[in-house]
C-alpha positions as CSV (number, residue, x, y, z in Angstrom):
1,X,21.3,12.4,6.0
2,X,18.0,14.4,5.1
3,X,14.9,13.3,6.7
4,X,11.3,14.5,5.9
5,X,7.8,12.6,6.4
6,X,5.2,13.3,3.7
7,X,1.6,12.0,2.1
8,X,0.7,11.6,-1.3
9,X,-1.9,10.6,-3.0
10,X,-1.4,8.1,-5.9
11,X,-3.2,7.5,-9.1
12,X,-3.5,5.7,-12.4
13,X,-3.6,9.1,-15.1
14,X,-2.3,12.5,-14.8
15,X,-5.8,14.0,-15.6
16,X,-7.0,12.7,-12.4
17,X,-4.3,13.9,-10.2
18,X,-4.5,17.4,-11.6
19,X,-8.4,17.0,-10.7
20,X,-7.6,16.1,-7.5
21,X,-5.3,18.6,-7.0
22,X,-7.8,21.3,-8.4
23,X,-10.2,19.8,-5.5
24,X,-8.0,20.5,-2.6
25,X,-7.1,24.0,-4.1
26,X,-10.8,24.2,-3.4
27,X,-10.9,23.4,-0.2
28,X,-11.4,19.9,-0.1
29,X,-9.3,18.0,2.6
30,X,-6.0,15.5,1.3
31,X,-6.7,12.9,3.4
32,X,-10.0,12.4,2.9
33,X,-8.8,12.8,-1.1
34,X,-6.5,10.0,-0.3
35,X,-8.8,7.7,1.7
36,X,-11.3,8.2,-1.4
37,X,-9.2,7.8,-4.6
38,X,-4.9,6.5,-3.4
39,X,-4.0,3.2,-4.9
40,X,-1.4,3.2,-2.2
41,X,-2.0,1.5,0.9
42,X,-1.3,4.6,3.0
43,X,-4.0,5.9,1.4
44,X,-6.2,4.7,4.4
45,X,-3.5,6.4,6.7
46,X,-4.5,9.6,4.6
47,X,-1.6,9.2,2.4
48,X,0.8,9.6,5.5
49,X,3.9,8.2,4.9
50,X,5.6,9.2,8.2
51,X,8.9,9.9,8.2
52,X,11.5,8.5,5.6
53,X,14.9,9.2,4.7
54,X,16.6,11.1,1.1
55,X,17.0,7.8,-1.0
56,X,14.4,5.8,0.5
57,X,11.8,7.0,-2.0
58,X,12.1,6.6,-6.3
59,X,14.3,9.2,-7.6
60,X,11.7,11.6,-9.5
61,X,9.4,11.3,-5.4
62,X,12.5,12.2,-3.8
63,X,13.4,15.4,-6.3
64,X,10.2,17.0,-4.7
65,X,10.5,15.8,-1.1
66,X,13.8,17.2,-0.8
67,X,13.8,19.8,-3.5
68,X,12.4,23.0,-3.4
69,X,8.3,22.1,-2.8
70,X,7.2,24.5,0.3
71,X,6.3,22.8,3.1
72,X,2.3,22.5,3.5
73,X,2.2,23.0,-0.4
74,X,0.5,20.2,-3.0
75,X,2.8,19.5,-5.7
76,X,2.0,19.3,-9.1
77,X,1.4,15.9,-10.1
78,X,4.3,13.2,-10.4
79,X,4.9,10.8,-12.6
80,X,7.1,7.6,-11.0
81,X,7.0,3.7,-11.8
82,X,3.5,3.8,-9.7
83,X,1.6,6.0,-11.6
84,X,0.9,9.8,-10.6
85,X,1.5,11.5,-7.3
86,X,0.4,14.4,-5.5
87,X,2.6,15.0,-2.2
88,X,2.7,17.1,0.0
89,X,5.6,17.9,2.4
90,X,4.6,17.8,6.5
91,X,8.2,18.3,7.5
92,X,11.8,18.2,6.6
93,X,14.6,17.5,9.2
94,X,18.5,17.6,8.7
């Protein structure tokens, strides 16, 4: 089964994920984004979620974590049960 470990940053409205997102295009760092604004616990972790495997994850976080999203790259933001994401692959293993 797939593996990958990830962070994300999670938020209440899509506006302030793309702002966020538009942030770290401009240089500023994720995990001080996530320590600052993540409702998400690992948030203070700097929105590392370690490693997890395909399934593990709500179906619309896993399309991106396993899809096609290069690694190193911030997605565009997510919309799950939780609110808005911005993730970011660190690694995928098989």
């Amino acid at each position: 089964m797939p593996k990958a470990s990830a962070r994300h940053i999670l938020v209440g409205t899509e506006d302030e994920a793309t702002e966020l997102k538009q942030q770290i295009e401009g240089g500023a760092d994720f995990g001080d984004l996530a320590k600052q604004h993540s409702q998400c616990p690992s948030g203070q972790q700097g929105g590392s979620l370690g490693e997890f495997s395909q399934g593990q994850m709500v179906p619309e976080f896993d399309q991106v974590v396993f899809g096609d999203l290069p690694i190193g790259t911030v997605s565009e933001p997510v919309k799950t049960q939780f609110g808005f994401h911005l993730i970011e692959v660190e690694k995928r293993l098989q």
